[in-house]
Structures are given as C-alpha cells and as structure tokens.
N, C-alpha and C positions, 0 to 999 in steps of 0.2 A: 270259309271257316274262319273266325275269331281267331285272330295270335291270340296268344300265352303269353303272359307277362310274370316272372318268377324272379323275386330276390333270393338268391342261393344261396344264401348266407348260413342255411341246416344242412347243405351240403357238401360246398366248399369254402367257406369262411370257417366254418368251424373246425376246419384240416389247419389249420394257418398256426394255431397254438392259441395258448391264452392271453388275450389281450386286457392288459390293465387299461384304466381314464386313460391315461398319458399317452398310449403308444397305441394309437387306434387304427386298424388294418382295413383298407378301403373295402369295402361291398361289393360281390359277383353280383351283376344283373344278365338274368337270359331273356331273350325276346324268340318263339319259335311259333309255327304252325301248331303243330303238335311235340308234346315233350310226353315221354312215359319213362315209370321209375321202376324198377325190377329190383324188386328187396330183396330177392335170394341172391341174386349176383350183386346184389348195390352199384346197378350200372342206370345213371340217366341218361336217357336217348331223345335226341330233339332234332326233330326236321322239319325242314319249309324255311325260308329266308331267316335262315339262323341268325342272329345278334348275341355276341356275348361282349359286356361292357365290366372291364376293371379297373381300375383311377384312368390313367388316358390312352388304355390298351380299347381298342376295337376291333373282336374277329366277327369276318360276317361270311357264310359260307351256307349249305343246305343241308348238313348235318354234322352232328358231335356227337362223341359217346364219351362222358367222365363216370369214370371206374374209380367209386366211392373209396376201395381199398389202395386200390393203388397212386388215390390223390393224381391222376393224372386224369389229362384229354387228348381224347382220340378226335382227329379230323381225318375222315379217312376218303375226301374228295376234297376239288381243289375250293381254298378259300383266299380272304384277305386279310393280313394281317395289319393296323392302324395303329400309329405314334404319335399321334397329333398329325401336322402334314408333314414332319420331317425325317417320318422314317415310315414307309409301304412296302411291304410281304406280298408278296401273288407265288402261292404256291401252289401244289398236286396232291400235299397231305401233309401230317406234322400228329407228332408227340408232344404235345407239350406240360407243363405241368398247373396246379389250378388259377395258377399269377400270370396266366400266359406270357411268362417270361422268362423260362429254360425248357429246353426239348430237342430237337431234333423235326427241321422240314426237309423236304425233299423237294429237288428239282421247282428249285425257289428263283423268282426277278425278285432283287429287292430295289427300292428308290428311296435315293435320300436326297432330303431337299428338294424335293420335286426336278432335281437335276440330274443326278447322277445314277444310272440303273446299270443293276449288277445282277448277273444272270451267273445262278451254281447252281450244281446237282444238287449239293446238300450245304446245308444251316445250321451250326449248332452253336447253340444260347447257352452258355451256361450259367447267366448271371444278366441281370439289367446293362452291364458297364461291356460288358466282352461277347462280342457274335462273331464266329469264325466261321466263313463260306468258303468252302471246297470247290475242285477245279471252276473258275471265274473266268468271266468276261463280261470287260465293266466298260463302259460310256457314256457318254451324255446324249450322243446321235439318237434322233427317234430312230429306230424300226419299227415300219408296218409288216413286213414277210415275213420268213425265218430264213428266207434267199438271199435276204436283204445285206450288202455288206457294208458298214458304217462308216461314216467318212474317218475317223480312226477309234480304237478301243485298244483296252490291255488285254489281254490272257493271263493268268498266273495261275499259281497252282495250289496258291491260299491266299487268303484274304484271312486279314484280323478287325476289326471293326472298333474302338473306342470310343463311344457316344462320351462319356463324360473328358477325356482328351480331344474328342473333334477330330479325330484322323485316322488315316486309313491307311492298315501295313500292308504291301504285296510282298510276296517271297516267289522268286522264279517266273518274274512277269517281263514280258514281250509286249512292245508296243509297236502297233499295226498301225499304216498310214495309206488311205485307198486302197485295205486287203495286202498290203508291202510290210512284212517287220522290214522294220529301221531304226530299233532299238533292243537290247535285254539288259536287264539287271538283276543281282538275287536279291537286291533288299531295292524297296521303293516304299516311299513313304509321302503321304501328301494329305492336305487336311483336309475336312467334308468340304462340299461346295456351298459356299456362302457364308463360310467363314473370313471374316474382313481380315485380320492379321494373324498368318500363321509361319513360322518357320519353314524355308524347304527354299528350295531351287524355284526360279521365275522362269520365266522364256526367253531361253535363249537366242540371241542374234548373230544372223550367219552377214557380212561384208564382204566385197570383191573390190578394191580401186587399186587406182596405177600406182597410186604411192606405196599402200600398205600392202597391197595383193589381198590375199584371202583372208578371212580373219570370223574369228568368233568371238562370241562375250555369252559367258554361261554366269549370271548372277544367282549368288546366294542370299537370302533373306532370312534376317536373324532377330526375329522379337524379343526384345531384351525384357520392354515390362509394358503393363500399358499405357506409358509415357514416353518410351524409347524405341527403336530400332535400327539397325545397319543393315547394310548391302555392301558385300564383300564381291566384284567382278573380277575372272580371271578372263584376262586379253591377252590372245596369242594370234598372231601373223604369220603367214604364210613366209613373210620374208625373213625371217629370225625373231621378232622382239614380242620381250615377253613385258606383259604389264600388269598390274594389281592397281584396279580401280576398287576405292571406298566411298562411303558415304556414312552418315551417322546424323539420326534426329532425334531432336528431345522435346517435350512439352514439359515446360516448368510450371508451378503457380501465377507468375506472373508474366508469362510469352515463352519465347519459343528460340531454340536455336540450331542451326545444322551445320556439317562440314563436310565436306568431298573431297577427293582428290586423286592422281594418280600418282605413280610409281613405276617406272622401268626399271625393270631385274636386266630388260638386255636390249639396247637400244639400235638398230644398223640402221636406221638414218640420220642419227648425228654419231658425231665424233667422240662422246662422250658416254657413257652405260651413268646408269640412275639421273634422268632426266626427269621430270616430273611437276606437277602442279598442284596448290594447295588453293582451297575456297574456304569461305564462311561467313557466314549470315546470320543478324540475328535478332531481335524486337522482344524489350520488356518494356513492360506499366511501370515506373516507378511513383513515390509519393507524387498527391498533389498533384494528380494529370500530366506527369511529366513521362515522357518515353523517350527509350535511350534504343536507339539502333546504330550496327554497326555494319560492313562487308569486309571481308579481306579475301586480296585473289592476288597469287605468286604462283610465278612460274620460272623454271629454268632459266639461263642468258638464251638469245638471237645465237642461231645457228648458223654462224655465216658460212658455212661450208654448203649449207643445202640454203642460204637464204631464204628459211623459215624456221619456225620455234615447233618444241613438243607442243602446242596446241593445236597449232596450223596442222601438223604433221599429220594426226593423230586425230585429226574431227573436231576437237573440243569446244575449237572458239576460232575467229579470224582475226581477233581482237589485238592493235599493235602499242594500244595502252592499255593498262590493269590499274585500276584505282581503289584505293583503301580508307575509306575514312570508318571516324566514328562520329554519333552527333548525341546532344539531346534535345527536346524538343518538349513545347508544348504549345497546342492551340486553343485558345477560347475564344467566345463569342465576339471580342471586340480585340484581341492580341495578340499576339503571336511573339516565341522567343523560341531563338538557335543558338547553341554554341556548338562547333563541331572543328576537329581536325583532318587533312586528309592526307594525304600523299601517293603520287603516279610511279609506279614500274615502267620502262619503258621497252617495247623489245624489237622500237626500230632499229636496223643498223648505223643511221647513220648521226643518233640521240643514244645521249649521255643522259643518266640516270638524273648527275646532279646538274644540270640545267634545267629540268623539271623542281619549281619552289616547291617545297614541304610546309602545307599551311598548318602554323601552328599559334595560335586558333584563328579559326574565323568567329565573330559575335555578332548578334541582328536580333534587335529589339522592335517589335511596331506596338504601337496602341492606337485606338482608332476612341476619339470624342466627339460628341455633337455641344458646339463652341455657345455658349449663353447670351450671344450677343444678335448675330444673323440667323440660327440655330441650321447653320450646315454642317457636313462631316468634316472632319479633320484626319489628319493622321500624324502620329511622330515617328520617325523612325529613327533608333540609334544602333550602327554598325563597326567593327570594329576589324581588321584581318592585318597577321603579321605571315611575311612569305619569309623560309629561310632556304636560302640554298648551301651555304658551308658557314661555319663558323665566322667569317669574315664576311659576310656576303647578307644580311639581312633586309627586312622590308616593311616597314606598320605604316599602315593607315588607318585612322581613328576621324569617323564624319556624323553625320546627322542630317535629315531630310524633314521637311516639314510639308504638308501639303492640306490642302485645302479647299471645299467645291460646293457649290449650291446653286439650288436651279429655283426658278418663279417661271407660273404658268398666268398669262392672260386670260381672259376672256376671249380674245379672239382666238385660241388654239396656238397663239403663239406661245415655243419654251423659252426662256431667255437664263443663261448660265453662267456664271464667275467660277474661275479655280485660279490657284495658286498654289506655285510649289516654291521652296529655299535650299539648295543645295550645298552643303558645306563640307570642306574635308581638310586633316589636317595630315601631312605625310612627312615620316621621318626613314630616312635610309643616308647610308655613305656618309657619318657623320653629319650633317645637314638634316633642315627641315624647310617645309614649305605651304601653305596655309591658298586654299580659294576657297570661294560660295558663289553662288549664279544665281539670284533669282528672275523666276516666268512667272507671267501675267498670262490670263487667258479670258477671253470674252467668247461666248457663242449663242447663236442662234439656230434655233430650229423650229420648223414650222410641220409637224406632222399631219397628212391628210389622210382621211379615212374614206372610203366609198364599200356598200356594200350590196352585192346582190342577190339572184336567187342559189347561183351557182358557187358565188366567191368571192372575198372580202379582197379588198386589196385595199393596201398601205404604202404609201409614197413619202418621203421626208426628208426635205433639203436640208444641207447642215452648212453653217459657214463659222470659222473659228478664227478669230485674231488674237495671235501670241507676240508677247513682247519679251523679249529678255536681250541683255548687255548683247554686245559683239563680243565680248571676250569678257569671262569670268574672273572676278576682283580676286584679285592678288597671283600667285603663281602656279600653273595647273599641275599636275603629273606627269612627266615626257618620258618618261622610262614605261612604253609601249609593253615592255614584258610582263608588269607589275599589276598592269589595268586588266579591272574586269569588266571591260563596256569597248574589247577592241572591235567588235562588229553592232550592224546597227540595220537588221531585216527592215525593208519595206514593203507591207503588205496589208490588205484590207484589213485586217485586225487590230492594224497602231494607225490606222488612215488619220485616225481623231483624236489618236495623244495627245498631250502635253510635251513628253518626253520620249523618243526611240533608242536611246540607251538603255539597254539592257540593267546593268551596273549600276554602281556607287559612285563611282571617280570623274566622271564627265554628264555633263549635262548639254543638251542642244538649246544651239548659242543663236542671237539673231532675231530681228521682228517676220514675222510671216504668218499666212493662214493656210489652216486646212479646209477646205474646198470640197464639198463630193454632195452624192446626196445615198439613199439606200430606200429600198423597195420590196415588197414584199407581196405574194397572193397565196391567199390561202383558199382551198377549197373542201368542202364537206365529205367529197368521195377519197381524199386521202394524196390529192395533189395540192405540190408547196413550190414554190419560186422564189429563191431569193439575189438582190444585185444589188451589190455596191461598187461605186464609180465616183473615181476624186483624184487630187495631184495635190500636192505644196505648191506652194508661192513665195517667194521669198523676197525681201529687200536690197540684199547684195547675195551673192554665194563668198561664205568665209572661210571656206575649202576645209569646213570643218569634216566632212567626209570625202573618201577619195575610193578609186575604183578596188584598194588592196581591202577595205575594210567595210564598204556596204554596197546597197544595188537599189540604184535610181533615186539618190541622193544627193548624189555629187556636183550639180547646176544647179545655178540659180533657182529654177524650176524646177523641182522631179517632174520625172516620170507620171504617167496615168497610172493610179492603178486600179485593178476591178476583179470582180470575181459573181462569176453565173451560178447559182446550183440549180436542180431539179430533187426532188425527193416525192415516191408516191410507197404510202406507206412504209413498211421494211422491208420493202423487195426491190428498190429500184433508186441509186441516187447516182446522178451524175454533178460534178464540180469542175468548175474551171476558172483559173485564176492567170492573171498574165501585168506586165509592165509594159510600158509603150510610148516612145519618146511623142517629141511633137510631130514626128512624119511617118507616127503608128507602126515604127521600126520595133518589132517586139523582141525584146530582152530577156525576156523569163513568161514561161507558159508550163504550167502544169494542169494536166486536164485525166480526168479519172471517170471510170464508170463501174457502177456494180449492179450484181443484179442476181439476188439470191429466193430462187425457185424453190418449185418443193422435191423436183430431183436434178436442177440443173443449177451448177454455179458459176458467176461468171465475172471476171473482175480484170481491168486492164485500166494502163497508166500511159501518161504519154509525158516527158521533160523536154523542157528545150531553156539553157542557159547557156548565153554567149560566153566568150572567153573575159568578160570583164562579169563576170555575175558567179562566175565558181570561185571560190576564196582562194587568194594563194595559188591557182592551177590558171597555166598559162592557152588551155586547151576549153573549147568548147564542151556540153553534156548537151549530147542529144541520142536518148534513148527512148525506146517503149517496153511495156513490160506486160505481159499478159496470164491470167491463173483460171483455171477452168475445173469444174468437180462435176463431173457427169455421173448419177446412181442409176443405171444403164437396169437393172433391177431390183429385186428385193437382198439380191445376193450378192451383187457385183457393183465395181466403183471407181472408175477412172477421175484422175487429178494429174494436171497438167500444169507446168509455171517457167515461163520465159523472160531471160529479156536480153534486150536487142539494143548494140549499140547502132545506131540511125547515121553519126556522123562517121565511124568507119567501114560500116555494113558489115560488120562482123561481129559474131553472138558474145553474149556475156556467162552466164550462166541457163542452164535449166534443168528440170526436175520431171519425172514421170512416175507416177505412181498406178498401180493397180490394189485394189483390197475384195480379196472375196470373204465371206461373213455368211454363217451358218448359225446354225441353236446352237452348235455344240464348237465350234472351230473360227479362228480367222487368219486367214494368209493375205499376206503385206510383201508384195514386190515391189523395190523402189530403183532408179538410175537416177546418177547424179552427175550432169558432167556442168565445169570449170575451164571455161576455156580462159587463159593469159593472152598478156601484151603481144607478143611471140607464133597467138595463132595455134599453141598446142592446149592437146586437152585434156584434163585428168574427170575419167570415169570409176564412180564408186556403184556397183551395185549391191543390194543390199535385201534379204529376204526374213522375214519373219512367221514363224510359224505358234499361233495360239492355242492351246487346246481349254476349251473352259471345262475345270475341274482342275487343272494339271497346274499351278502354278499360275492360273490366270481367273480372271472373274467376269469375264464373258460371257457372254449369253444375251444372244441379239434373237428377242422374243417377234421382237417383227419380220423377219426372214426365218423362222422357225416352218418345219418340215411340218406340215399335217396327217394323216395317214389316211387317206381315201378322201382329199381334196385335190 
C-alpha cells in the first residue's frame, strides 16, 4: 500500500492561532500507511510507520490519534520521540499536545547527547525549556538486558531537565557503583553531556602516602564567562592539614594569563600553619610583533624541621629553586631582541636568598645581514646584563659579538668554508671596570660523498676545521666566576664543529686547534635511518682553559673522542647512543636510550654512566638505568610501569605503577608511587581515581565501548 503524505496544517496548524508575515508557525507533516479522519468525533487516526515532522521534532511510531477538539495527540503504543540527535524519547505511550512539545509519556528512556540515558516511568513537558522525569535512573553504561547492572548510574526521584541551561537537577539521587550505593545527596546538579564548560564539582581524588596518609581533593569548577574560569580545591589529610587549592584563567584580546596556588588553613608538617605557594603565568601580543611573557612561583621558607618545603611535602614540585622573570621579545626573519628581568627563591637550606643576583635587566639584540662584498651571513649581536645582589654589591656587563661564515662548492664535490667571530665585553662592578675581545678564525673542509642504491642511499662526509684565536683574550677577562654565564662548557656531538663551546657572552675558547670527525648517514625507503658522528679536538698547547669542575672532555690538550650511534625506523622505533672516550677508550660519559612505541605495547628505557669528573660539582659517580613501559593488555585495560635504578649503589631510586581501566561510560586510575632516599627508606603514595563520563568528566572512550549482542 502507498504512504500517505499529509500537510496538516487544516488540522493542526490552524489550532496554533493566528499567525501574521512576521511570526510564522512551522508546518505539521504526517507521513502514515493509512490516515482516516472522523468528522463527527474530529479525530485523525494514522497507522503504519507513522512519521510526524514539526520544525526539528520527529515522532515515529505505528499509530496516532489527534483529537481536532481537544488539540492534542494520542500515541497509544510505544514510539520515538526526535530533537535532532541531542535529545531521543523511546517510550510505551504519551499525550502530547499538536507541537509535540508538552504532555505527559509514560515509562520513557530518554538519551541526551547520544550519551547519557535516563530511564523513568513518567515524562512531563511542559514547555520546550523544562522536561521533568519522575522516579529515574540515569547513565551512560550501555545496557543490553533489564538484568543487566551498569558499571555505575544514579536513582533519584526527580529529574528536571533544562535544555536551554544545559543541565540536569537530581532531587533524592543515590549513586550506585558496581550495584553498591556509595553516594546520596538531595540536590545534584550536573550539565548535559558534551557540554565543554560548565559549572559543578569535577572528580574527585582519593591519595594514600607516608608523608600526608590519606587525602582527598574534591575540586570545584566555576565558569565565570566565556573567557574566564576558576577551580577552587578543598585538601584534607588524614594527618590533620587542611588546604585550599585555586586556580584562575582568563583569555584576553591579546593572550592569556593564569594563577594557582595553595593555602594551608592547618599545616602538621611544618612548624608553621599558613604555609603555602603562589604561581603565574602569562603571554600577550603587544604592538609591532612584540610579546611580553612573564612566570612568577613563591613559596613558603625551607622547613628545616622536616628538611623539606610545602611543595616537596605536599606533591606540588621537587623543585629547590623557583625562578621569576618577566621578558619581551620579538622575532623576525632575520632578528631577534630580548629585554627581560628575573630573580631565584631559593629553598635550599643551606642558600641564602641574597647570594642568588637579582638580574636587572638583561638585553640581547641579533640581526642577521648577507655582507655586499663576499655575499656571506653575518650576524651582530648586542647584549647587555646588570646582576644585583644588595645594594652595595652590583654587576654590569655591556659586550657585542660579531660573526661571520661563508661556504664555496667545487666542482669536485669539495665544500670549502671561512667563519669568523669577535668577541668583546666590557664589565664594571666593585668600583672598577675591565674591558677584553678575542677574536677566531676558522677555515674548513668537507668533502661529502653520496652512493645510492636499490635499497639505500648512504652519505659519508669528512670534516676538518682549523681555528685560530689568541692564547689569551686582549685586555682583562671576568674572574668573578659568580657573575659568568659561560661557567660550563658541554662536549658533545652537536658542538663537535663549533667555533665556540661557550654557552655565554663573557668567555670565548681560546687557542689554535682543529675539529676533526667525520658524520654518516643511510637512509632507506622502507623507513630505516642511521645516523653517526665521530670526532675529537686537537689542540696546540692545553691553556687550562677548562678544568674537571666546569666541562667534560675538554680539559687536555686533546679531548676526548666524541660520537653518537642512532637507529630510527619510522615512529615506532629509535635507539641513540652517545659516549666520550679518552685515548685508551676509557668511557667517561655514555648515554644510551631505546624506544619503541607499538600499537598496544610501550616501551622506553635509558641507561647513564658519568664518572666522578663528568657530574658537575658532585664528587660521586651517576650510573643509573631507567626503564617505562605501557602495556593496553585490552580494549579496557592498561598497565604502565616506570623505574630507575641506581647501577653504582644497586639500590632503586624511584618508580611508578599505574593501572587504568576505561569503559564508554567510566574510568578508574590506580597509581603507586614510591621514593626511595639516600638512607634506604621509602615513601609510598597510593593514589586512586574514579571517572564517570556525564558526572563532572568528558569521557567517553568510544573504542572500548560495550556493544550489545557483540
């Protein structure tokens, strides 16, 4: 039999009232098997895959009866109710009225957002804005039975529904966890699911460790507008202390800034009540490509009574300096300019605030020119930094840097390369001033060779570098060690072919010598890469311009070898290794890594070895391994593992065990954290997370989702 296609507009559009141009009332459409109209009763009756369509209302069900006098619809078998896909009815019958949208269903699922289904006897609409569901039970859990119990849902004993607010009131609702209440409240309130910012309570976190004992964090989240919001945490301990964590973000027209912090109302692991820590952060566009960012982080004094601070204590940070600047900045294609200030908190015990300089300012100008004569790059660079520690105690230096480099290619494949740099500075402190420059010459060769074949291209290319610069830099250098920012001076394949391995401004590498190595390379088409560089300095005399306290494999005449292996085959697999090694391959420094990220197994481990002359300042060797592992053991389930291991006293450092399981509707996070000390003891933190998406979370992990007769 032919559907029936009926504009109803002569029989319920015209109930609606009188509509002028202006305010015009959207069209009934019915679509039925059969429709028949009964004029003495003025009842339309349509059966067979009934369709009725009103602006973005959709019921679809096998029969309706609308009672012309009474302006209503009768559904008197089960149908479905349509909101676009953000709100779904399945009920067993309903009253509603010719807008189908006030009435009365019975024994209704509704779904919103295709996430959250809420099961009630009865439905009543009064209005587009307000649907209130009687005894409920709501989740996000599929069920396929009616046996079925959900991995958790609420009960209550009203539901109110605000589509135009986004949220949803419970009154007298019990929250169930595996079929366990473990929850009631008379008022709960929570916004639909998939709404990105809304006011309410997040998920909260349960802790266990040896310092704090038990502990919870119930945060509150508080949408101020749609450029702000806060997060107000209340932290309580098992052991006594009471805390008030915040946070606060804004989005401005031109960036962004935020602030954190805590607050102890009652502190029993220091000696002190209102301990506490302040953050913030922050980045704007000003004119003219200029961006101004800053940080600030304070915290409490060094607790020498527990020999640690409210941070350490507390989880926050391990951190035993806190650093604060501000800068502005701008980059462009050929320049770069800084001015910034900063100043360190310090909260070791055994550092004084003010033996940390307070830079005020530091300046750093580059511009980068291609010179009209040989047409190489250039560079200028003008910098500037005054350190103050007290009022009597100052520090400026005021320098400038010039450099300069250009390469010619042969016809035989040979590169051939000129640079030059000029270093100058001019320093005044302690009444007094003192003035050097150093300039380096540099000449190099390199001769790259290419081969390629069916499987792999490989590239070989020796480099030889001869640098010239004074023995000792004209006129008088900086000897106040405290003041330099060039007190360390890494050696490793990345600076193999400097010019200069000073970090810094203030010192430049002194002395005639060459860098020496060569670098190699295969590449292959299925997603295998090899890379190796191997080389040493040379030198004329050693002018003891570096010593064991301030670099590594510098300090002779000769350095060190230095070299580094990788492998990389695509993004699942790279191993690195990089090492130092005198002349009787006595290795000093080896760092050796491997990773390797699967599509459910992860897998990453590190291995150090630095003698007692290669850890700065520490009279003690580092020789540790460290290893991290993520096994998705399911669609559900998630183990992560991460160690490390001190090698030179065979005793552990830290590590981490986590578990996560993950549903459509749920995720649970168990974690253990222990910290083992110098001493051999250990502080264990355990730590459990419980998610529910709909509840204060936005979860919903559609790849481990339940199917129902899969």
């Amino acid at each position: 039999m032919a559907r029936i296609f009926i504009v109803v507009s002569i029989f319920i559009g015209c109930f609606t009232g009188a509509v002028s141009a202006q305010e015009r009332t959207p069209v009934a459409s019915l679509i039925a098997d059969t429709i028949r109209f009964d004029g003495a009763s003025t009842r339309l009756v349509a059966r067979g895959n009934v369709e009725v369509f009103y602006d973005r209302l959709v019921l679809q069900t096998e029969e309706i009866i609308y009672d012309q006098r009474a302006n209503r619809i009768l559904v008197p078998g089960e149908f479905t109710l349509r909101e676009g896909d953000d709100f779904v009815v399945h009920a067993a019958g309903a009253e509603l009225d010719s807008k189908l949208q006030a009435g009365l269903i019975s024994t209704a699922r509704v779904v919103i957002s295709q996430q959250l289904q809420i099961a009630a006897q009865e439905v009543h609409r009064a209005d587009p804005q307000f649907t209130t569901l009687n005894r409920v039970v709501a989740s996000t859990c599929h069920v396929c039975d009616k046996g079925d119990v959900p991995f958790w849902q609420i009960r209550a004993a009203r539901v109110i529904h605000d589509t135009d607010g986004q949220r949803l009131y419970f009154e007298k609702a019990r929250l169930d966890f595996l079929g366990v209440p473990i929850f009631y409240t008379p008022r709960l309130s929570i916004p639909e699911p998939g709404v990105a910012r809304a006011s309410g309570f997040l998920v909260p976190r349960f802790t266990s460790g040896t310092t704090i004992g038990a502990s919870v964090k119930i945060p509150y989240y508080w949408a101020i507008s749609p450029h702000s919001d806060a997060t107000i945490t209340p932290f309580v301990t098992s052991k006594g202390s009471a805390i008030i964590e915040g946070e606060y973000r804004r989005r401005v027209q031109n960036g962004a800034y935020e602030m954190r912090g805590a607050l102890a109302l009652r502190d029993r692991l220091s000696q002190e009540d209102y301990n506490g820590y302040f953050q913030s952060e922050g980045r704007f566009d000003l004119r003219n490509d200029y961006q101004l960012d800053f940080a600030i982080s304070l915290s409490s004094e060094f607790d020498t009574l527990n020999e640690d601070g409210f941070l350490d204590n507390y989880g926050y940070s391990n951190d035993d300096r806190l650093t604060n600047f501000i800068q502005i900045t701008k980059t462009t294609r050929t320049g770069f300019f800084y001015v910034g200030s900063s100043f360190t908190q310090s909260l070791r015990a055994v550092e004084i605030d003010t033996d940390i300089p307070v830079v005020l300012p530091e300046i750093h100008y580059t511009q980068s020119y291609v010179d009209p004569i040989f047409n190489g790059k250039a560079n200028l660079t003008l910098h500037s930094v005054s350190l103050l520690r007290n009022l009597e105690n100052s520090y400026t230096r005021i320098g400038a840097r010039g450099d300069w480099r250009k390469e010619w290619h042969t016809g035989q494949g040979l590169v051939l390369g000129a640079a030059g740099q000029l270093n100058a500075n001019l320093y005044y402190g302690d009444g007094s001033s003192d003035f050097s420059a150093l300039p380096i010459l540099r000449a190099e060769i390199r001769y790259p060779l290419k081969k390629a074949t069916k499987n792999a291209t490989h590239v070989i290319e020796p480099i030889a570098q001869l640098i010239w610069a004074p023995d000792d830099p004209w006129g008088s250098a900086n000897q106040d060690r405290s003041t330099s920012d060039s007190t360390t001076a890494e050696f490793e394949e990345t600076n193999l072919f400097s010019i200069n391995r000073f970090p810094g401004f203030d010192e430049s590498e002194a002395g005639v010598r060459a860098n020496i190595g060569m670098r190699y390379l295969r590449y292959a088409p299925s997603g295998w890469e090899m890379n190796v560089t191997l080389g040493r300095v040379i030198r004329a005399k050693n002018l003891n311009q570096f010593d064991t306290s301030t670099s590594t494999g510098l300090d002779a005449t000769n350095s060190d070898f230095v070299g580094a292996l990788s492998f990389s085959y695509s993004d699942q697999f790279q191993f690195l290794t990089r090492m130092l090694a005198d002349d009787d391959f006595n290795v000093s420094k080896n760092e050796t890594s491997i990773v390797f990220d699967g599509d459910r197994f992860d897998f990453a481990a590190s291995y150090v070895w630095l003698d007692q002359y290669t850890v700065l300042g520490q009279p003690n060797r580092q020789h540790e391994a460290s290893l991290s592992a993520a096994y998705m053991a399911s669609d559900n389930w998630q183990w992560t593992a991460d160690w490390r291991h001190n090698l030179g006293t065979g005793t552990p450092i830290e590590g981490d065990l986590g578990l996560v399981y993950q549903n459509e509707c749920a995720e649970v996070r168990f974690s253990l954290s222990l910290q083992y000390d110098a001493d051999g003891n250990i502080e264990r933190d355990y730590g459990l997370q419980i998610a529910f998406s709909g509840l204060g979370s936005r979860n919903k992990n559609t790849k481990s989702a339940h199917r129902c007769g899969v």
